[in-house]
N, C-alpha and C positions, 0 to 999 in steps of 0.2 A: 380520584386523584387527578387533579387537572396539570398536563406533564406539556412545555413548551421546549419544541427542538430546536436548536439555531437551524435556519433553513435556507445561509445563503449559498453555501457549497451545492445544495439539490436544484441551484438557477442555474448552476453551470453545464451546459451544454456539449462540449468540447475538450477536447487536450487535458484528460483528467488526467492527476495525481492518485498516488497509495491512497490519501484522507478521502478524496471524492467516489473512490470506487466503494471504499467501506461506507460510506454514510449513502450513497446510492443504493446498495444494496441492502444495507439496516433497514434505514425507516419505510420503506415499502412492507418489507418482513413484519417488522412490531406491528403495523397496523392489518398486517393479515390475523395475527394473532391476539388483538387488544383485546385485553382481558373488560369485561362489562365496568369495572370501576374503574377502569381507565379513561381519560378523553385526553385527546394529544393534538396538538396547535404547531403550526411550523411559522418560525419569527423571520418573514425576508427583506431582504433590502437590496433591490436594484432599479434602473431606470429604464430600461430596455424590455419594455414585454410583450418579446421576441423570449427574453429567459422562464416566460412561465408556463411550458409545456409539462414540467415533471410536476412542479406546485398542485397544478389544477389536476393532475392524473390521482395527486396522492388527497386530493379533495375528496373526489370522486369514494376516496378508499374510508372516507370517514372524518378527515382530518381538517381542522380550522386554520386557515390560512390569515396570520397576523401580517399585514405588508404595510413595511414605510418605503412610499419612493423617496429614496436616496441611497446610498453606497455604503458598502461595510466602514470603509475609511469616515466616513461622515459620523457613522453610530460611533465611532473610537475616539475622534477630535470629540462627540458631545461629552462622552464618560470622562473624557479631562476634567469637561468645564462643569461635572455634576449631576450631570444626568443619569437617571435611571430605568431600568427595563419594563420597570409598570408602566411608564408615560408612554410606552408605544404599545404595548401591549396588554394592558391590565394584569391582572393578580392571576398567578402559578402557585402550584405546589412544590414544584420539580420544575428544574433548566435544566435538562443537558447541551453543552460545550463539544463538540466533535474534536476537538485540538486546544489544548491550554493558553488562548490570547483573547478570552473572552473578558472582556472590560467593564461593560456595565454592572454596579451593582441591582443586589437583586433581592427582597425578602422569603422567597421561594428558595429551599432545598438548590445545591447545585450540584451536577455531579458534571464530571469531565474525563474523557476518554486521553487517556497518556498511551502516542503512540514510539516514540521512542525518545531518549536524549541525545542527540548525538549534536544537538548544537553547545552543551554541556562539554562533551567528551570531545570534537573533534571542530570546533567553528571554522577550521581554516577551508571546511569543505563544502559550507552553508554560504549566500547571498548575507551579507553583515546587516542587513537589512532584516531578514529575515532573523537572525540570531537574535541580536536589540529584542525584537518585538516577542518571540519564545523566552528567552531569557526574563528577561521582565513578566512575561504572562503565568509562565510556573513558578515565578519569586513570590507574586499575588495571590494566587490562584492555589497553594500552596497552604496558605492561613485561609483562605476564603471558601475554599469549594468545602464539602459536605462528605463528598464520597469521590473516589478515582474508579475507573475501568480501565485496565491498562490490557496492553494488545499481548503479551505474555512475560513470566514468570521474572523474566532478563529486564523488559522495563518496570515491573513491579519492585524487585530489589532496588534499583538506579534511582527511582522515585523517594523513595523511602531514605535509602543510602543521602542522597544527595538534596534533598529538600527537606528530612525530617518531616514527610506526610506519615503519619501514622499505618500501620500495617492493617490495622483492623478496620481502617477506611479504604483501603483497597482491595479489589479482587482480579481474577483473572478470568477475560472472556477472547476465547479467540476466533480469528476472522474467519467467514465463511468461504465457499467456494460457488461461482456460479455452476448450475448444473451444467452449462452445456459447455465445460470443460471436458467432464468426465467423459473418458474413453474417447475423447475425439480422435487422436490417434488412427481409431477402426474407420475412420468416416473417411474412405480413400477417396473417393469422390471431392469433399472440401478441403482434403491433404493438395491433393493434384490440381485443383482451382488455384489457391495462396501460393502452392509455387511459381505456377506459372505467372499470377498476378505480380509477384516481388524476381519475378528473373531466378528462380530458384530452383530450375529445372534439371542442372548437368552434373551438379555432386550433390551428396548429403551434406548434410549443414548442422551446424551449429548454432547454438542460436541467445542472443544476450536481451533479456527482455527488459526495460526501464528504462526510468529518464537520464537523457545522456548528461552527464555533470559531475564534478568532482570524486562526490563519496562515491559515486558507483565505482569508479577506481578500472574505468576501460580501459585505457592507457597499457595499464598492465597486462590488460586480456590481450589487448593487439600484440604488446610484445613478445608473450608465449606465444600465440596463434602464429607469429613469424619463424618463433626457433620452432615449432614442430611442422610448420609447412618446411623446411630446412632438412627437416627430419624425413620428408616422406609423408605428411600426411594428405590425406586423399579428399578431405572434406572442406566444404568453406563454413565462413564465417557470418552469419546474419545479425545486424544491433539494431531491431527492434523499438524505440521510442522519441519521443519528441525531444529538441534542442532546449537545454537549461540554461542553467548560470553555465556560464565558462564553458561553453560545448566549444570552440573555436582548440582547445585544449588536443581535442579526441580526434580534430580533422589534421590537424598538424605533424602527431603521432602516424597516423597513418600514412601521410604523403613522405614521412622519412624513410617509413620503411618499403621500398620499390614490389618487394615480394606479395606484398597484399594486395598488389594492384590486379583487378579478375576475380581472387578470391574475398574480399572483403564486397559486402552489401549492406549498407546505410538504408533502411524502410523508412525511415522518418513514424510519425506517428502511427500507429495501427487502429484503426476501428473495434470495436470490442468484438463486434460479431468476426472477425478474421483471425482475432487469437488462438480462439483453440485449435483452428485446426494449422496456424502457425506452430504453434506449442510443437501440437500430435506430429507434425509431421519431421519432428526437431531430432538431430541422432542422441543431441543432450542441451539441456539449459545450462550455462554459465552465468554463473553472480560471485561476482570478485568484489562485492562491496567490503569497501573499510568496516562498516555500521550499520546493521540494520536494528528496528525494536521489533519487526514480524518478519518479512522478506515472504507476500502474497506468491509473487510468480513462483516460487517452491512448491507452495501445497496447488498450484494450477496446471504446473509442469506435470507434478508426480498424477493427479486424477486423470491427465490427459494421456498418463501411457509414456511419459518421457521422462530419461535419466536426468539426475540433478546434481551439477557436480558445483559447489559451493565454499564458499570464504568461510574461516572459520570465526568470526567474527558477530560479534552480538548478540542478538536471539536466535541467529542463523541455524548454530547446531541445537537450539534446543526444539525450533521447527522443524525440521528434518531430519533430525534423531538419527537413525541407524537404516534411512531410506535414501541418503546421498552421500555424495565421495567428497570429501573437505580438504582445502589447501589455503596458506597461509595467503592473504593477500599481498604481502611483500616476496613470495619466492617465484620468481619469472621460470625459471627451470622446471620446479616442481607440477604447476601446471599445465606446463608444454608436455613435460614426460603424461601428464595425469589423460590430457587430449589426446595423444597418440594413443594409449592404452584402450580409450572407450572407442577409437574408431577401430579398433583389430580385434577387441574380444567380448564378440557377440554373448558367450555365455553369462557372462559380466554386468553385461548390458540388462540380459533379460532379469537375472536375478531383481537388480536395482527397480526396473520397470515393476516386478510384482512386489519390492517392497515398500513401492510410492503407491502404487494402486490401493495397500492396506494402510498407510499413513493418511492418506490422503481421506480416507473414509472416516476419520475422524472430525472431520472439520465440513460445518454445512452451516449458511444462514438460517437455516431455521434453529437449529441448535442455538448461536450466536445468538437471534432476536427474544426466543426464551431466558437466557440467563442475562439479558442486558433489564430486560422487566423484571427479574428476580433482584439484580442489583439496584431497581429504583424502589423496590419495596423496603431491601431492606438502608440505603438512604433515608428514606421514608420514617424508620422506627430510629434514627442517630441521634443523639442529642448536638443543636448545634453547635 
């Protein structure tokens, strides 16, 4: 079965999203594991290469490297005007799609990863740009693909519910975890390096991982984190990721509130190798998102030894199950009270800790890269 990955997300280098870290982490995986009738081709398109460090690594693993110099936007303007995926590529069996806005038609089986809706459910929180282009891609993509992988059970339903994809065309496969989250926490040594690197040395902290922007819904977290420093509490505040849509939002909030001023700490983007033991060294994760379709930093939090205390919103509680502490993202009160609570009762804390370390054990890329080749097989047998 000759299987072609879209490969321009593995050019990117830099300042990754949720999609980049998953598809980073996937197709390394599948081709550790390609089954003998398998052969797998990665489709890219950029002009800079400067971006083909990972391409030529995942050569090296096996893999046929299809490349047009020119930009994803260029291969989207051709599919207007009628183009198709064979012209740059030749003949497939199987496309996978990492994200629902794949354009070109194709004769090749297509399957595509649905990793949430929430431009569906909430656009006022998405780049409108960005919405258009999702919208429109799972309107097409919808009649056209073969088969879904959706990231879990919450965007599986949404899918279905709200596109009329067929059930029996989708499954659920969910995200991995890099190992060298687990148990970072224990690694005192890279605990004691990242604080000191982010000025994180005089209180316990708290800690908000993701891109700063709307849905994340920080706004909110700054304004409990001020009624329970009000309250007495003893820890600061760390946010963890790069500047989005509307990050001007999140800095505004804070300069109103005078009391964050010492306790709040802005990291700006984090290098992957400094997370975990950002994670480990964390008294708890905060994710006050409106929407998630997976919410990663949950299961990287809980492997790393740290409490998760989260929105109850999307797939949120169906990741996290009965291994984190859930609060509505609209109650300012209830989270503040929930932050005081995990800085004073360590029993509490530990419990949570060992029941993220057994949640957490459920989820690994190798498991993931196994049932994603289970799911092209059985694309494979569908009728189109």
């Amino acid at each position: 079965m000759k299987i072609l990955l879209e490969g321009h997300r593995l050019a990117r280098t830099t300042d990754f999203g949720g999609i980049d870290s998953y598809w980073h982490n996937l197709v390394p995986e599948m081709l550790r594991q390609r089954p003998e009738d398998m052969r797998f081709s990665l489709f890219t398109a950029f002009l800079n290469p400067k971006n083909a460090p990972l391409v030529n690594q995942l050569r090296s693993q096996g893999a046929i490297a299809k490349h047009w110099w020119s930009s994803p936007d260029w291969l989207y303007a051709a599919a207007k005007l009628g183009a198709r995926l064979e012209w740059f590529t030749g003949e497939h069996d199987l496309v996978h799609a990492p994200e629902p806005v794949f354009q070109l038609p194709t004769r090749g089986r297509l399957v595509v990863t649905a990793h949430d809706l929430m431009y569906l459910h909430h656009p006022q929180f998405l780049d409108p740009r960005w919405v258009a282009r999702l919208q429109e891609g799972t309107t097409d993509l919808a009649h056209r693909a073969n088969y879904w992988i959706c990231v879990s059970e919450h965007t599986r339903n949404d899918l279905v519910k709200h596109y009329g994809v067929p059930h029996g065309r989708t499954c659920v496969v969910y995200h991995g975890i890099d190992e060298n989250f687990r148990n970072a926490g224990q690694d005192a040594a890279a605990v004691a390096r990242v604080r000191g690197q982010f000025g994180l040395t005089e209180r316990p902290y708290f800690l908000f991982l993701g891109s700063v922007e709307p849905k994340k819904n920080l706004p909110m977290l700054l304004r409990s984190f001020g009624k329970a420093l009000e309250a007495g509490l003893e820890a600061d505040l760390a946010v963890a990721g790069r500047a989005g849509w509307q990050a001007q939002e999140v800095r505004e909030v804070a300069e109103s509130l005078p009391i964050l001023r010492d306790r709040l700490h802005f990291l700006g983007f984090v290098d992957q190798a400094d997370l975990p033991p950002l994670l480990g060294g964390a008294k708890a994760m905060v994710t006050p998102s409106r929407y998630e379709g997976f919410g990663m930093p949950l299961i990287e939090a809980m492997a790393a030894g740290t409490v998760v205390l989260s929105s109850d919103r999307g797939a949120l509680p169906e990741i996290g199950a009965d291994a984190a502490k859930f609060f509505s993202p609209d109650d300012v009160d209830a989270l503040a009270e929930l932050l005081q609570v995990i800085d004073g009762d360590a029993s509490l804390c530990e419990n949570l800790r060992n029941r993220g370390f057994e949640r957490a054990a459920d989820f690994s890329w190798q498991q993931c890269a196994h049932q994603t080749i289970a799911a092209y097989r059985t694309a494979a047998t569908l009728n189109r």
